[in-house]
KEMI-7988 format. One record per residue: residue in three letters; y, z, x of N, C-alpha, C in turn; residue number from 1. Coordinates in steps of 0.05 Angstrom, whole numbers. Layout:
BEGIN
aa ALA | n_north Y | n_up Z | n_east X | ca_north Y | ca_up Z | ca_east X | c_north Y | c_up Z | c_east X | i NUM $
...
//
This chain:
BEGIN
aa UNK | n_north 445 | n_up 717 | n_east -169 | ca_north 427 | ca_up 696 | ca_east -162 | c_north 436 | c_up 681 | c_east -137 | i 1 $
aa UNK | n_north 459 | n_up 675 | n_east -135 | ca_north 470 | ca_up 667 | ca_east -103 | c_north 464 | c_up 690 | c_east -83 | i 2 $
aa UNK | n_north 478 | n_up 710 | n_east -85 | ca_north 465 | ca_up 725 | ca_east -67 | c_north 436 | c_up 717 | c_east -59 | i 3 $
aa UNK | n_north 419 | n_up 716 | n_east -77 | ca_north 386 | ca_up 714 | ca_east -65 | c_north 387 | c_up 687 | c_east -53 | i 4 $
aa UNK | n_north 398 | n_up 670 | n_east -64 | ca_north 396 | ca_up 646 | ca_east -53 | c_north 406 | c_up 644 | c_east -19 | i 5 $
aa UNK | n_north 432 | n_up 659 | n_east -26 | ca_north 444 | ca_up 666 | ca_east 6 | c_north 418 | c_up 679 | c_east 26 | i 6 $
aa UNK | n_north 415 | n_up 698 | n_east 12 | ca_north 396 | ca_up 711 | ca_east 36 | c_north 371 | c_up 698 | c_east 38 | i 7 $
aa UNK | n_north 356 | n_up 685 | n_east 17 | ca_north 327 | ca_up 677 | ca_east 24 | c_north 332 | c_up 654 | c_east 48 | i 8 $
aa UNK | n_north 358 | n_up 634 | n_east 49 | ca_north 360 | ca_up 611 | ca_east 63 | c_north 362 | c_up 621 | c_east 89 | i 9 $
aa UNK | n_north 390 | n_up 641 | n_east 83 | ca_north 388 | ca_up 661 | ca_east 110 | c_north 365 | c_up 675 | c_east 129 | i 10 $
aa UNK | n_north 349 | n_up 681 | n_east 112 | ca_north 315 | ca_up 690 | ca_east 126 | c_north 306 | c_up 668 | c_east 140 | i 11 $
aa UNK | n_north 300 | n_up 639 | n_east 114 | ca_north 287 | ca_up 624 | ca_east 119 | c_north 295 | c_up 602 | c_east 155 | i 12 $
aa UNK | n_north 322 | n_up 611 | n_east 157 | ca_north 330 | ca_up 601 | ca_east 174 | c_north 330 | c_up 616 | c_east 200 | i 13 $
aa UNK | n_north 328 | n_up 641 | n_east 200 | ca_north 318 | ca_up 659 | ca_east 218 | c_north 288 | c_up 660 | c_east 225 | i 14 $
aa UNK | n_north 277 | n_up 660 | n_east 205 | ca_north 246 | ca_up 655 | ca_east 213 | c_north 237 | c_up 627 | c_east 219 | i 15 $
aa UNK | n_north 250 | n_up 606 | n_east 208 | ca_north 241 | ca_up 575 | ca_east 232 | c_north 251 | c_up 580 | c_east 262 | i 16 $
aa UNK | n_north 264 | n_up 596 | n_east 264 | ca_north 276 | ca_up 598 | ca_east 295 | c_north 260 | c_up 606 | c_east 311 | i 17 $
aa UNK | n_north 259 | n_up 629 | n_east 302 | ca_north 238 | ca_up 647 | ca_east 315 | c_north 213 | c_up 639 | c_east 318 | i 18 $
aa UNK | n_north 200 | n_up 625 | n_east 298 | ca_north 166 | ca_up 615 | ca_east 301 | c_north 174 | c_up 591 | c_east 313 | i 19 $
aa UNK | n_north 191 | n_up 574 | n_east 311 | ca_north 200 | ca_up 550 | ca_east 328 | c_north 198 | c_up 554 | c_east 364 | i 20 $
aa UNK | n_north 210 | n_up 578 | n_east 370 | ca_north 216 | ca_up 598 | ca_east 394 | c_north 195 | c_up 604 | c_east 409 | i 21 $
aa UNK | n_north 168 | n_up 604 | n_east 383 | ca_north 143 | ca_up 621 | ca_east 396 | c_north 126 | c_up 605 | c_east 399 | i 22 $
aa UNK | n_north 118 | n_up 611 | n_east 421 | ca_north 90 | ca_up 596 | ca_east 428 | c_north 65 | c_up 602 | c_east 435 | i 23 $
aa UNK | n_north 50 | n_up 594 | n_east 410 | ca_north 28 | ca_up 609 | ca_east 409 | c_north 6 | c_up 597 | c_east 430 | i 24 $
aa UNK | n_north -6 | n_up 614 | n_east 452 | ca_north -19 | ca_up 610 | ca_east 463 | c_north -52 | c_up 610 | c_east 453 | i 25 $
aa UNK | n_north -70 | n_up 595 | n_east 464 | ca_north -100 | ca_up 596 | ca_east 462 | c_north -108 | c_up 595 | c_east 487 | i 26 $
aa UNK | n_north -139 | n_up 601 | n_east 488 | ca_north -159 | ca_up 598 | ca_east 511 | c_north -151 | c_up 569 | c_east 521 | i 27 $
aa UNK | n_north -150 | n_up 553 | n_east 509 | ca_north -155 | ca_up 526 | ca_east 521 | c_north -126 | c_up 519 | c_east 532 | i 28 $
aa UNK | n_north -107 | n_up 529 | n_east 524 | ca_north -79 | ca_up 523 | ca_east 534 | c_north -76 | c_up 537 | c_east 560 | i 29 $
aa UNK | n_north -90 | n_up 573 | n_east 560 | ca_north -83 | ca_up 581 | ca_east 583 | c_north -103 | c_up 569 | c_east 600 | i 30 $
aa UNK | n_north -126 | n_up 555 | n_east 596 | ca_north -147 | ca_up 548 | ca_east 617 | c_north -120 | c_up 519 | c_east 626 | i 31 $
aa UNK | n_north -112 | n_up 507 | n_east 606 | ca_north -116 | ca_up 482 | ca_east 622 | c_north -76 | c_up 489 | c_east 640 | i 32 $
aa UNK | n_north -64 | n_up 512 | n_east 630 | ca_north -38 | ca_up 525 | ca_east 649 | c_north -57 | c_up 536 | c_east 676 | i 33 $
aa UNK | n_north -76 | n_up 539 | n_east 677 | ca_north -92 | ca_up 556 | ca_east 700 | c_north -114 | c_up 550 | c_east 709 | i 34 $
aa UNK | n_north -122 | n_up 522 | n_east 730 | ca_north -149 | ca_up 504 | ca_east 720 | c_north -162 | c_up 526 | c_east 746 | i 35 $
aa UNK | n_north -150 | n_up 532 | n_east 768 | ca_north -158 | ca_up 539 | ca_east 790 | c_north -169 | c_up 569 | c_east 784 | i 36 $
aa UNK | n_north -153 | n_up 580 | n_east 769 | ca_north -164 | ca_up 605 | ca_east 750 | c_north -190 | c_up 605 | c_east 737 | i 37 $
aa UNK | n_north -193 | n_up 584 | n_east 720 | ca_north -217 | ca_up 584 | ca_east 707 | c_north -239 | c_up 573 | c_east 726 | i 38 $
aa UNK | n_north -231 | n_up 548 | n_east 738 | ca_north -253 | ca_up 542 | ca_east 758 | c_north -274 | c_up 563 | c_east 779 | i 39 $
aa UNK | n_north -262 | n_up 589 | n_east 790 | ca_north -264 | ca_up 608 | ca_east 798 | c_north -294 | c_up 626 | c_east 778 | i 40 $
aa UNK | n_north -285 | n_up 617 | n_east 747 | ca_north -307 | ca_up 630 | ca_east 734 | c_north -340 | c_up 632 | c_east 731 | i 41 $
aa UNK | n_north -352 | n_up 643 | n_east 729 | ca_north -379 | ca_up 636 | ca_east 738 | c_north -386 | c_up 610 | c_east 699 | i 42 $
aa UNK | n_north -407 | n_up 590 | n_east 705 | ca_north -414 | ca_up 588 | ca_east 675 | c_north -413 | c_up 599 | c_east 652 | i 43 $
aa UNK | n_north -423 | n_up 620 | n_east 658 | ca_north -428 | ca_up 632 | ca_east 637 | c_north -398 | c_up 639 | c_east 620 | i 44 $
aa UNK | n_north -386 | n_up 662 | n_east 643 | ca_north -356 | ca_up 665 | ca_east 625 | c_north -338 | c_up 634 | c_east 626 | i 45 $
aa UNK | n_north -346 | n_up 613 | n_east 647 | ca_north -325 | ca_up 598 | ca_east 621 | c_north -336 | c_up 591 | c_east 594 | i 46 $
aa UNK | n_north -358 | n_up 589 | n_east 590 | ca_north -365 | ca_up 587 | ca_east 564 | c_north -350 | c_up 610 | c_east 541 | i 47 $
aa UNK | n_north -350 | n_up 640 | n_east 547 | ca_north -347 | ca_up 653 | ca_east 543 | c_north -312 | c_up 650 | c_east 532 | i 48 $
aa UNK | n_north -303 | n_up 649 | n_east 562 | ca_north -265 | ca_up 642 | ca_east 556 | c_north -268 | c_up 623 | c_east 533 | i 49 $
aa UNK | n_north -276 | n_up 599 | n_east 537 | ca_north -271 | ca_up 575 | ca_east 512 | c_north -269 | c_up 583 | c_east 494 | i 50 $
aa UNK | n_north -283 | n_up 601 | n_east 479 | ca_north -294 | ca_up 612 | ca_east 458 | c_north -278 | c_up 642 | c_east 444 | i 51 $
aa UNK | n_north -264 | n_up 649 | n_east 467 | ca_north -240 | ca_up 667 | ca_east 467 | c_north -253 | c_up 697 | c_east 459 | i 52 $
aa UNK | n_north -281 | n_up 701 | n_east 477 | ca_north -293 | ca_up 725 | ca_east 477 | c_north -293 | c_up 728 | c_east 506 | i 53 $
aa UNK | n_north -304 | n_up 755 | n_east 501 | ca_north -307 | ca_up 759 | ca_east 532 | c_north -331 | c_up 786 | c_east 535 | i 54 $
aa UNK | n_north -335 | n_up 794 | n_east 559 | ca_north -365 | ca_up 819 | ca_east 563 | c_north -361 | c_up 835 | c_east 574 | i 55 $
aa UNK | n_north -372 | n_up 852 | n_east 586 | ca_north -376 | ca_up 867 | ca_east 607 | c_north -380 | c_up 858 | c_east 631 | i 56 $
aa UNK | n_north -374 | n_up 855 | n_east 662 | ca_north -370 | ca_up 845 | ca_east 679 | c_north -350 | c_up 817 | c_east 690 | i 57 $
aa UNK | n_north -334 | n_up 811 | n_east 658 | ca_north -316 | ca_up 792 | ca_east 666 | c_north -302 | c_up 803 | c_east 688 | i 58 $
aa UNK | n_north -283 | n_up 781 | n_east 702 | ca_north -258 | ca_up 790 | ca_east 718 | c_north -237 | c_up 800 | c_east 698 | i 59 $
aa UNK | n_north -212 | n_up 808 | n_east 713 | ca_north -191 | ca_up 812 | ca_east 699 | c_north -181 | c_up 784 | c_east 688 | i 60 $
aa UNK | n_north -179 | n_up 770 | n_east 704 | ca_north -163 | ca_up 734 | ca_east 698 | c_north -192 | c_up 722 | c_east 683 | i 61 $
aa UNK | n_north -216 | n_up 722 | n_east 677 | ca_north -232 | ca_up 714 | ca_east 653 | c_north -212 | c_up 733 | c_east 626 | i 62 $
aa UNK | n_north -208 | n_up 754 | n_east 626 | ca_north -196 | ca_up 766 | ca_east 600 | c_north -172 | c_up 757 | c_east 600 | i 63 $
aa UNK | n_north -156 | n_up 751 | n_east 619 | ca_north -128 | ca_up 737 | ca_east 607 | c_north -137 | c_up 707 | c_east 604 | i 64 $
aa UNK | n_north -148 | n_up 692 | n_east 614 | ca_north -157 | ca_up 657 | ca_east 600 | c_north -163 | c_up 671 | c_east 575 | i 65 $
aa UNK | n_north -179 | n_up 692 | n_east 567 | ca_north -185 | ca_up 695 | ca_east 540 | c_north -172 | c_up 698 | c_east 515 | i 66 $
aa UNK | n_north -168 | n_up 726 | n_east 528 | ca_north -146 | ca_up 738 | ca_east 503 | c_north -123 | c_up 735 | c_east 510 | i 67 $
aa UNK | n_north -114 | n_up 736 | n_east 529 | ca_north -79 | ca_up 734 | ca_east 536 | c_north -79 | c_up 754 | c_east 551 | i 68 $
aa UNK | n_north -42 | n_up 765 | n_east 548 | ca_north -42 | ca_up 786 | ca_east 572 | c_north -46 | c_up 805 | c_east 540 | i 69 $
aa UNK | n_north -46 | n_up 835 | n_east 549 | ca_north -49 | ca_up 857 | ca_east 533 | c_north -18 | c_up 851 | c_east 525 | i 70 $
aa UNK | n_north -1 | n_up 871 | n_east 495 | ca_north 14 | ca_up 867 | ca_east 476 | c_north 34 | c_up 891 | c_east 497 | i 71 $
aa UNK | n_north 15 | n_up 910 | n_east 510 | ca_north 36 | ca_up 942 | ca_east 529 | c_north 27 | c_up 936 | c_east 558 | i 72 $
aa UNK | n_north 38 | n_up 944 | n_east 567 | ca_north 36 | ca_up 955 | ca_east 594 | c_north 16 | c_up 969 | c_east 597 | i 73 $
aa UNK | n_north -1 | n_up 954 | n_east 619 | ca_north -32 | ca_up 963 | ca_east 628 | c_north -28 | c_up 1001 | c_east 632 | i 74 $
aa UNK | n_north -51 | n_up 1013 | n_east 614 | ca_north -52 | ca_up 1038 | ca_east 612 | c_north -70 | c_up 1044 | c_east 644 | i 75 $
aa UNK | n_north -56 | n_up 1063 | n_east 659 | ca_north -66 | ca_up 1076 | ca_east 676 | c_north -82 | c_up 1097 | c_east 681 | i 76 $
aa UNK | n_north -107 | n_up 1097 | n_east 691 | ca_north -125 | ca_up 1123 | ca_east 683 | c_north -144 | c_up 1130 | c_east 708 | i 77 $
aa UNK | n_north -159 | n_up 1151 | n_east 700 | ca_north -175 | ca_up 1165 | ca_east 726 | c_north -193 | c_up 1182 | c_east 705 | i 78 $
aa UNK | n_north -228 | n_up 1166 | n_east 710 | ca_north -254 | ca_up 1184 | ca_east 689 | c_north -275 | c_up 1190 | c_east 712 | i 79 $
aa UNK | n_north -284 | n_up 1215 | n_east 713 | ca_north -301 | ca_up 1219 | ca_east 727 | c_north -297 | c_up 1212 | c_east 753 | i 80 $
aa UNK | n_north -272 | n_up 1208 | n_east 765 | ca_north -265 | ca_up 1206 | ca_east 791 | c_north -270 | c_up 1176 | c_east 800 | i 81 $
aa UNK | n_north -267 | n_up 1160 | n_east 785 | ca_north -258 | ca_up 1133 | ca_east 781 | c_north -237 | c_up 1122 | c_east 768 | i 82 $
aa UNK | n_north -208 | n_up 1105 | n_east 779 | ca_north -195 | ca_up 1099 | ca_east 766 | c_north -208 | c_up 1063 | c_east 754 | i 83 $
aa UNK | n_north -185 | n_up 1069 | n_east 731 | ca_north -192 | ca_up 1051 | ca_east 709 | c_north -158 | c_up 1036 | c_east 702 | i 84 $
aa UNK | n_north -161 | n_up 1014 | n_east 695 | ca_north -139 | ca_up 1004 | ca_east 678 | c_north -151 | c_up 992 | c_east 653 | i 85 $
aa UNK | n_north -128 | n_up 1003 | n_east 632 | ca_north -131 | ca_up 993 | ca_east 597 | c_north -119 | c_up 983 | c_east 592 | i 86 $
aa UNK | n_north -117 | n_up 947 | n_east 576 | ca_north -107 | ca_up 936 | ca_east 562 | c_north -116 | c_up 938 | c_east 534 | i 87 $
aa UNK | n_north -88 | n_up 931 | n_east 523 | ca_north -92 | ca_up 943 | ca_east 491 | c_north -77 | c_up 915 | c_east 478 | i 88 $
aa UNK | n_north -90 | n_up 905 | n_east 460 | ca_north -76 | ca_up 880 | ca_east 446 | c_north -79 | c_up 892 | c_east 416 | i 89 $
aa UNK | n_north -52 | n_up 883 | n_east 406 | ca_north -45 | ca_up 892 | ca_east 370 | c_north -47 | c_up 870 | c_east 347 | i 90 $
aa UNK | n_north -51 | n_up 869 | n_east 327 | ca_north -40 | ca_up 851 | ca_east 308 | c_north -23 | c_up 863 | c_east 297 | i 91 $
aa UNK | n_north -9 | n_up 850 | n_east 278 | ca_north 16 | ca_up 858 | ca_east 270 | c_north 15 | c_up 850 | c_east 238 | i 92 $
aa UNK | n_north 17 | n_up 872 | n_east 221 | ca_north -1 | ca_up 862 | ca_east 190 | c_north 31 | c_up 877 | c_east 174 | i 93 $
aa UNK | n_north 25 | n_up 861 | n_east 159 | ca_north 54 | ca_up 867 | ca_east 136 | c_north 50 | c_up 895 | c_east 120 | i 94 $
aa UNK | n_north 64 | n_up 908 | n_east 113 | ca_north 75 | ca_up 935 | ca_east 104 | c_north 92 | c_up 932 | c_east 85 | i 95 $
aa UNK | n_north 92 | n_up 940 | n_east 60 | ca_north 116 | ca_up 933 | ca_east 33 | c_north 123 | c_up 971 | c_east 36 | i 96 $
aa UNK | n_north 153 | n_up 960 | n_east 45 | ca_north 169 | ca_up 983 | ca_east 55 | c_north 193 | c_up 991 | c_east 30 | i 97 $
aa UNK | n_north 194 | n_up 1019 | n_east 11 | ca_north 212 | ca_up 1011 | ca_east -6 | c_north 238 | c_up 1030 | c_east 3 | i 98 $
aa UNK | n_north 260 | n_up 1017 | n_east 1 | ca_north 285 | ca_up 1025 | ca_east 10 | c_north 314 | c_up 1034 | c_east -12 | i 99 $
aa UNK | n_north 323 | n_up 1051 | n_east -19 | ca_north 348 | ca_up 1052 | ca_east -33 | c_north 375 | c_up 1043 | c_east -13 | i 100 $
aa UNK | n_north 378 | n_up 1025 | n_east -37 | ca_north 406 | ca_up 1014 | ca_east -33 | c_north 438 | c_up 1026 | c_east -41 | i 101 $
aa UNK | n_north 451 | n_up 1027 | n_east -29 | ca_north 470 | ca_up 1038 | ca_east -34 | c_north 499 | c_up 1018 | c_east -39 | i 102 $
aa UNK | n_north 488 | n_up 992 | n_east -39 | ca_north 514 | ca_up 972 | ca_east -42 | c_north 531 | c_up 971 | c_east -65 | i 103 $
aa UNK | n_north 548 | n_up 956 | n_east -68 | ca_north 570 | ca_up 953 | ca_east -89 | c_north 550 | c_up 953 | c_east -115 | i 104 $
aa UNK | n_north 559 | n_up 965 | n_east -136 | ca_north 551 | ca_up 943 | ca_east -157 | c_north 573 | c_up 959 | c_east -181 | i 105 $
aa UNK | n_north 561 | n_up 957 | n_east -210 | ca_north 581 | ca_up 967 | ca_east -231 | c_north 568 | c_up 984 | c_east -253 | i 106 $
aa UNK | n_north 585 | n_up 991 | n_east -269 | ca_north 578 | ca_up 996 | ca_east -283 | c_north 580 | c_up 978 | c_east -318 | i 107 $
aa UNK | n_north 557 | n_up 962 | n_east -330 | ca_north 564 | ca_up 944 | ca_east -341 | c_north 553 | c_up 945 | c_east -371 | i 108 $
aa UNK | n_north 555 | n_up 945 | n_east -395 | ca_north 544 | ca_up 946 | ca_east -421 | c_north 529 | c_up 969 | c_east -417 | i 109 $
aa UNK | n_north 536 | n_up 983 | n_east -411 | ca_north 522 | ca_up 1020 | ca_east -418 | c_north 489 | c_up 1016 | c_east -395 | i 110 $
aa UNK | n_north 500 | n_up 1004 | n_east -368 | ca_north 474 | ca_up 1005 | ca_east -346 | c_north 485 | c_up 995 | c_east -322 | i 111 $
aa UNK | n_north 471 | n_up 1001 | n_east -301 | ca_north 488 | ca_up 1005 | ca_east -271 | c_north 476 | c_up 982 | c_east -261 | i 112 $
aa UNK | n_north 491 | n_up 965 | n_east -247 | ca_north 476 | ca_up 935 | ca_east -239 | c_north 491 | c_up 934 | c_east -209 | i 113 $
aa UNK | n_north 463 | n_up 934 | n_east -190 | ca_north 470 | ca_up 938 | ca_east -168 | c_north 457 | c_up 957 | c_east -159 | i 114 $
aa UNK | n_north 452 | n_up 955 | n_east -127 | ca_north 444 | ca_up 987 | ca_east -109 | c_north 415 | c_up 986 | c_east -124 | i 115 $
aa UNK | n_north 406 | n_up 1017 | n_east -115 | ca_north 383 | ca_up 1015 | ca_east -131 | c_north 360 | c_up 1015 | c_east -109 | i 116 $
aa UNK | n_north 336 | n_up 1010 | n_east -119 | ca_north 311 | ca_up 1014 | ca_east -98 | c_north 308 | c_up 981 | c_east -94 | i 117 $
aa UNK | n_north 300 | n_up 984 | n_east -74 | ca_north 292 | ca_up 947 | ca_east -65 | c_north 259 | c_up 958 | c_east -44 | i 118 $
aa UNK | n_north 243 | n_up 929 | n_east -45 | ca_north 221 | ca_up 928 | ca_east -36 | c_north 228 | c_up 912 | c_east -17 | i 119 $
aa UNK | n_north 217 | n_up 908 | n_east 9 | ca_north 216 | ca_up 894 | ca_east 30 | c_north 193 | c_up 897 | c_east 45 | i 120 $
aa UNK | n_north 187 | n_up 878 | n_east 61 | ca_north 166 | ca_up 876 | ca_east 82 | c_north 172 | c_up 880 | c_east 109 | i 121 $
aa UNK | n_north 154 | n_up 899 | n_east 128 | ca_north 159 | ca_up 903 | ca_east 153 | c_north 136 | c_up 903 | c_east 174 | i 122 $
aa UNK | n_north 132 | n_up 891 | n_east 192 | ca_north 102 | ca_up 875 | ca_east 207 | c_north 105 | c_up 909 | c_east 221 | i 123 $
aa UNK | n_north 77 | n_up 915 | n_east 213 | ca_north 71 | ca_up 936 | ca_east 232 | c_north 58 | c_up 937 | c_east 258 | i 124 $
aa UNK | n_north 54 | n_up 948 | n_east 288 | ca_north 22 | ca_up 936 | ca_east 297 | c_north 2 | c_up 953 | c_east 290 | i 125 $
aa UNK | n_north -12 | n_up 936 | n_east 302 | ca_north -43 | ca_up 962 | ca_east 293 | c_north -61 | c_up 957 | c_east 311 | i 126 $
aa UNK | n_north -74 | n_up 968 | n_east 326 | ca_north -87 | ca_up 958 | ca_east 350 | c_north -112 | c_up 942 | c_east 343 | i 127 $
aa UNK | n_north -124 | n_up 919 | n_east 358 | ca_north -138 | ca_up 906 | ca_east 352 | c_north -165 | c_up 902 | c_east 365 | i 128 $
aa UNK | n_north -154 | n_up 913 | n_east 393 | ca_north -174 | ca_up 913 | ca_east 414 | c_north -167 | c_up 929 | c_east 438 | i 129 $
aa UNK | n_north -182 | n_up 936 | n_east 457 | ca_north -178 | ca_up 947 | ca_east 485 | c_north -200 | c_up 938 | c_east 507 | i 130 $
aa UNK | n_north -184 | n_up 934 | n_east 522 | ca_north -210 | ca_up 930 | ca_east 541 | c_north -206 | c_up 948 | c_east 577 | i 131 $
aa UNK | n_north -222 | n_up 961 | n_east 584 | ca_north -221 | ca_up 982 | ca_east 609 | c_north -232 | c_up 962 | c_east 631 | i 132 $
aa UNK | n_north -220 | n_up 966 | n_east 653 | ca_north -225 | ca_up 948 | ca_east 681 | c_north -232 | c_up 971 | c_east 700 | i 133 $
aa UNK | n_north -247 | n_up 970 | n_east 718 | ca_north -251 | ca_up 993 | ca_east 738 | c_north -257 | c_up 968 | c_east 764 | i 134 $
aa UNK | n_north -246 | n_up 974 | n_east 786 | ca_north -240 | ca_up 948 | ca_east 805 | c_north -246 | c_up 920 | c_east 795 | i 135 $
aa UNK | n_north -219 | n_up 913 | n_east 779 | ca_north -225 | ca_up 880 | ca_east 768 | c_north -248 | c_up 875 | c_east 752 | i 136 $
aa UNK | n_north -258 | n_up 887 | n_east 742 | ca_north -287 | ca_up 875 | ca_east 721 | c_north -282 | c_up 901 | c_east 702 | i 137 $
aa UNK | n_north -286 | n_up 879 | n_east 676 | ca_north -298 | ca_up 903 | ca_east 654 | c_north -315 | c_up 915 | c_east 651 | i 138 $
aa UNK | n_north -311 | n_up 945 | n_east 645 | ca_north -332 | ca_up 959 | ca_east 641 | c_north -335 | c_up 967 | c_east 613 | i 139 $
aa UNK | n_north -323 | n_up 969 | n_east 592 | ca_north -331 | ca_up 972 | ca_east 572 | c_north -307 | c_up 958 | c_east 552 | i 140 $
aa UNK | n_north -300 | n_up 959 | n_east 530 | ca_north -281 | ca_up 932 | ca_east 510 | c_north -289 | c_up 939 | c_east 484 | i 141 $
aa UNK | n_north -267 | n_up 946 | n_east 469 | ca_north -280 | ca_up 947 | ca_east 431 | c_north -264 | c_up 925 | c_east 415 | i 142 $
aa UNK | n_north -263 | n_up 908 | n_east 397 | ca_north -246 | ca_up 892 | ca_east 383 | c_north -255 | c_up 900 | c_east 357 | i 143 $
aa UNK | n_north -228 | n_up 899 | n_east 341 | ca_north -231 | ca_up 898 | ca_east 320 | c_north -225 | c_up 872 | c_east 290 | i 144 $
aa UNK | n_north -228 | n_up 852 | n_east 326 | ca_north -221 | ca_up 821 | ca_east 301 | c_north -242 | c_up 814 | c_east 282 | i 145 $
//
């Protein structure tokens, strides 16, 4: 029972860090880090940014006020003798991952205490969306939020 106590505090104290660390961006945070950015937008997409959607003919910088930057490194491409760039954004959804342990334990009243199979969680990504640029404007975008 210490043990768990050790380690859950131990997590718990690793994961305030880290979400402490992170900073979650929105539309309205990157509009108001980027006013000259958004100002640039026609009506319509800033309505659009606010709202943290976006269309076909945005700019590239309407899709980052929106969604952010992509999660990889802009995919490079060439269709029909047009190049293209792809951004790809992920979520990241929990996975119950089961693992054998191999640690100390004993052997105690005729049963082995210790080691053994353990369950844990591990954030997977999974793609969520993509969106294709062909000179600075979208041409086509799927989401799966």
């Amino acid at each position: 029972m210490r043990d768990f106590r050790r380690s859950l505090s131990l997590f718990l104290c690793a994961a305030s860090f880290i979400l402490g660390s992170c900073q979650t961006l929105t539309p309205q945070t990157r509009i108001e880090q980027n006013p000259v950015m958004f100002g640039m937008l026609s009506p319509e997409h800033k309505l659009m940014v606010q709202q943290g959607r976006i269309c076909e003919g945005m700019t590239r910088d309407a899709v980052y006020l929106s969604w952010g930057n992509p999660n990889t490194e802009p995919v490079i491409g060439q269709q029909d003798g047009k190049a293209y760039e792809k951004w790809v954004y992920y979520v990241y959804k929990p996975v119950m991952v089961d693992s054998i342990g191999f640690g100390a334990g004993c052997w105690h009243h005729g049963a082995w205490h210790g080691g053994g199979m353990s369950t844990s969680t591990a954030m997977v990504p999974q793609e969520a969306a993509w969106v294709i640029f062909q000179n600075n404007i979208v041409t086509a975008w799927e989401s799966r939020k």
